[in-house]
N, C-alpha and C positions, 0 to 999 in steps of 0.2 A: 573919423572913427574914435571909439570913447573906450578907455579901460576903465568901466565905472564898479565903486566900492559900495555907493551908497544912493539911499532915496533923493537926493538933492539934485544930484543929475536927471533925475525924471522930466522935469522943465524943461532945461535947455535941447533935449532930445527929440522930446514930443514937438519944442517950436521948431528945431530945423526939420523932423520928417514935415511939416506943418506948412514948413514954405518950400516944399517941394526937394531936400538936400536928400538923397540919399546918407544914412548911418546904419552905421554894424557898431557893433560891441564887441570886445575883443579878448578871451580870456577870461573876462568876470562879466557876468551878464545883468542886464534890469530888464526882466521881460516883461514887469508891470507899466514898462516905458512901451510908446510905438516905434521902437527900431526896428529897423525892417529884417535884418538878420541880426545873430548870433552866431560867432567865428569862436571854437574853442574846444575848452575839455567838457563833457559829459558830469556834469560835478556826483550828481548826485549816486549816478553807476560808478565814478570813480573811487567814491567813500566805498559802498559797498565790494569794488574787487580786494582794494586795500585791505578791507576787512579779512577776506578770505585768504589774501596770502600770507597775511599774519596768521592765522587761525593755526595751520601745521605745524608753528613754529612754538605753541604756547604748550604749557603746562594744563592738561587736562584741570577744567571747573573744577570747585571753585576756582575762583582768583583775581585781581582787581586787575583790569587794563586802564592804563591813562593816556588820554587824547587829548595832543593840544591842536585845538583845531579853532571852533566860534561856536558858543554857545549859546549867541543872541542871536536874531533873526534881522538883526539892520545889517545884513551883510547876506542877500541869501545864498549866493553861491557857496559861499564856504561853509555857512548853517548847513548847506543841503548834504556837501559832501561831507561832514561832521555826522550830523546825526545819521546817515547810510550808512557809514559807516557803526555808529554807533547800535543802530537795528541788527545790526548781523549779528554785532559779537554780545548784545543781548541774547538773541537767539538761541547762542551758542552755552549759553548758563553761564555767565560772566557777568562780572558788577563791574559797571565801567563810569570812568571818573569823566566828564570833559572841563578841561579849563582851556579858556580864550586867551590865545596868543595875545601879548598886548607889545603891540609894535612902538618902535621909537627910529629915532634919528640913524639909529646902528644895527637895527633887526628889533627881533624878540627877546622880551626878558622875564623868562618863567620859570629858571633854576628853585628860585624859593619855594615857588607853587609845588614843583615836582618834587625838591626836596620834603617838601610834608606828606603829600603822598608815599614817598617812598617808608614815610615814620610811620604814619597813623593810620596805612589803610587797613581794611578787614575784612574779607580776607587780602592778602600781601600781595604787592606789585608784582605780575607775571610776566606783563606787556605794554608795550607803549608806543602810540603811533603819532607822528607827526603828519600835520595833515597839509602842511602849508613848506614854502622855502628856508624856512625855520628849524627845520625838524629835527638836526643837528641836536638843538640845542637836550631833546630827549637823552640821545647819548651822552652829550655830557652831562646833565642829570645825574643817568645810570650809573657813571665812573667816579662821579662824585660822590655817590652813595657806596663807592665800593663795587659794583655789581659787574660782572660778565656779561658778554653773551649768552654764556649758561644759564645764567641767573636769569634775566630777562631777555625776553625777543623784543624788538626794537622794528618796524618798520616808517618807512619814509617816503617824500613826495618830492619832488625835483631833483636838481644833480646838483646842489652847492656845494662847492668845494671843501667844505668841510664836512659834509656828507657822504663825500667819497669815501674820507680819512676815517671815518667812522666805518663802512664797509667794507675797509682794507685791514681794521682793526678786528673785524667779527661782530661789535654791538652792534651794526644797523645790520640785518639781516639782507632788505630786498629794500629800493626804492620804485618811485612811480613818476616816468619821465612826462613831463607833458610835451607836446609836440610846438614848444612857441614859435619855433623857425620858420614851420609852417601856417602858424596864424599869420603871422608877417608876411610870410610869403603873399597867403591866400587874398590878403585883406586889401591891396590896393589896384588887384585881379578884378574882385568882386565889385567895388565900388566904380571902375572904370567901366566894366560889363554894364553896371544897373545908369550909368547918363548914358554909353549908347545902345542900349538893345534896351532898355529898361527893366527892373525888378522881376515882373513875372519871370520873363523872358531866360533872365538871369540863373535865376532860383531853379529854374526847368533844367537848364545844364548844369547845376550843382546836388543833381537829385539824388545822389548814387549817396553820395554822404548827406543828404540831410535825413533828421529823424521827425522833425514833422516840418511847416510848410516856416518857421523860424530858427531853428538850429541847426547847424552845418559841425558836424563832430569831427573833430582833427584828431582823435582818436588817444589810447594813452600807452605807453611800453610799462611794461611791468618787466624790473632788471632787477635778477637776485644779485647777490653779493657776489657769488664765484660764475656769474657771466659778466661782469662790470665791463671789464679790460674788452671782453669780444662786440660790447656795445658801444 
């Protein structure tokens, strides 16, 4: 199984479904690749709920929301849930900023980026979502710039523990858990299914969660801040 980020994995995928290997993708998908499933989050429905549960939180339009999320397309899953994301709170009469997490050795490092947004936007920072395990890093942003929860709504994606600390603080308002325990779980289920009953076969008893005849959706929680503790 592959947790692929980028087009360079497409080769090696296509040659093992090629010589007969069963592969899933796990989490981040290439479905310009022929992997035979897809074990994961829903990206691009996942941008779009995020959107929405931020939505209640913000300051009536105008007002500038910032997303750090992927603002290239060499990465589609996170592009997808990015820009979903970003269609809504367009929708909603918002100018919204995206800047691309740029990962390193230690996470993400996009204080600077955020800090100039928080200076220069027009109209003013309302809201900010983090779209990745990163997201954190929005609230500290926020506190950097001086800002509350009042000041800015704050939503986020995973449960790092520093994004707890942010939800127990008020900046991060609501997070979006992905279900990985259950990718893992699912994932050497499926592959053990597809060498003995083989793929169709497989796919047939996984129908209730798949959304078409490649993706198997492990579905997402969506935890506000004052349900943390009961999640």
């Amino acid at each position: 199984d592959f947790k692929p980020f980028r087009d360079e994995l497409i080769e090696p995928i296509n040659a093992a479904v090629a010589a007969g290997i069963p592969v899933i993708t796990i989490d981040s998908d290439l479905a310009a690749s022929t992997r035979d499933l897809y074990i994961g989050t829903m990206n691009a429905a996942a941008g779009a709920t995020a959107a929405n549960t931020l939505k209640p939180f913000l300051a009536p339009a105008p007002g500038t929301v910032v997303i750090l999320g992927q603002a290239e397309n060499n990465w589609p899953d996170g592009y997808n849930r990015t820009m979903a994301a970003k269609n809504v709170l367009d929708a909603a009469g918002y100018t919204v900023s995206v800047l691309t997490a740029n990962w390193t050795d230690s996470g993400a490092t996009d204080l600077a980026a955020m800090a100039e947004a928080f200076a220069n936007s027009d109209p003013p920072v309302v809201g900010m979502m983090g779209m990745f395990s990163n997201a954190w890093e929005c609230a500290q942003a926020a506190e950097t710039a001086g800002k509350t929860g009042n000041d800015v709504a704050i939503v986020a994606f995973d449960f790092d523990p520093k994004t707890v600390q942010y939800m127990q603080s008020g900046l991060i308002k609501a997070t979006h858990a992905q279900r990985q325990y259950y990718m893992g779980y699912m994932t050497p289920y499926v592959i053990y299914g597809m060498n003995v009953l083989g793929k169709e076969k497989t796919k047939q008893l996984l129908s209730a969660q798949m959304i078409d005849q490649y993706q198997f959706n492990t579905g997402l929680d969506v935890v506000p801040a004052d349900k943390m503790d009961a999640y």
